[in-house]
N, C-alpha and C positions, 0 to 999 in steps of 0.2 A: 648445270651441264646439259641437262637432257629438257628443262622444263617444267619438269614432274616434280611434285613437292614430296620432297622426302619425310616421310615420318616414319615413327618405331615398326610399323606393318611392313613396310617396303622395307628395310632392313633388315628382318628378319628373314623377307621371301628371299632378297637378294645372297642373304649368308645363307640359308641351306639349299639355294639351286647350288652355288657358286662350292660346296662342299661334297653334295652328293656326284657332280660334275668332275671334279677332283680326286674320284676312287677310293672316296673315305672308307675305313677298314669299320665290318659288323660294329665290333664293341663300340666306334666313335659316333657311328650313326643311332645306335641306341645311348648314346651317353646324348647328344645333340636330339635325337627325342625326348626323354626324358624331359631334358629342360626347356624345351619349347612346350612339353605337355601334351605328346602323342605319341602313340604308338610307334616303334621302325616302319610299320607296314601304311602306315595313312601317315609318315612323313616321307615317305617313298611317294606314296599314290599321288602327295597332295604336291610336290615338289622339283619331283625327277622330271625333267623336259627334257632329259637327252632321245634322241631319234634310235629307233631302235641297229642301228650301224655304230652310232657312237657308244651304245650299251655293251656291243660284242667284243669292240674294240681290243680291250685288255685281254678278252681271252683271246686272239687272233695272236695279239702279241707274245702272250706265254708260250702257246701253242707252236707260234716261228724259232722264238728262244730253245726251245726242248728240241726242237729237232736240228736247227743250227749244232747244239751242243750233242746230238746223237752221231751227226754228221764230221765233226770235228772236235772230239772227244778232246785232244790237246792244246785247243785256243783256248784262252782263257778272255773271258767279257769285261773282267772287272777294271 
């Protein structure tokens, strides 16, 4: 595809950018540490290449959610 020879390293970089990128919840990020055999905080450090805008993201969006629903107490989102 790319070139680049795939082996077991580049597989595992690619599974935990491609998860922490995805909003994986605490406990999955420490269960996905565990088994790669590092800590949450240096699989974080050594992993996370989101730009710190893509980081806020989710809270920007909880944050519109909450006040959309403070705003219009009777819609319903689901």
């Amino acid at each position: 595809m790319t070139g680049q020879r795939l082996t077991p390293h580049l597989l595992r970089d690619i599974f935990a950018t491609h998860f922490l990128d995805n909003a994986a919840s605490d406990s999955d990020i420490a269960s996905l540490a565990y088994g790669m055999g590092h800590s949450p905080q240096i699989l974080r450090a050594s992993y996370d290449r989101r730009s710190p805008v893509q980081k806020h993201r989710p809270i920007q969006l909880a944050v519109m959610e909450l006040v959309q629903k403070s705003l219009h107490p009777d819609s319903t989102s689901d």
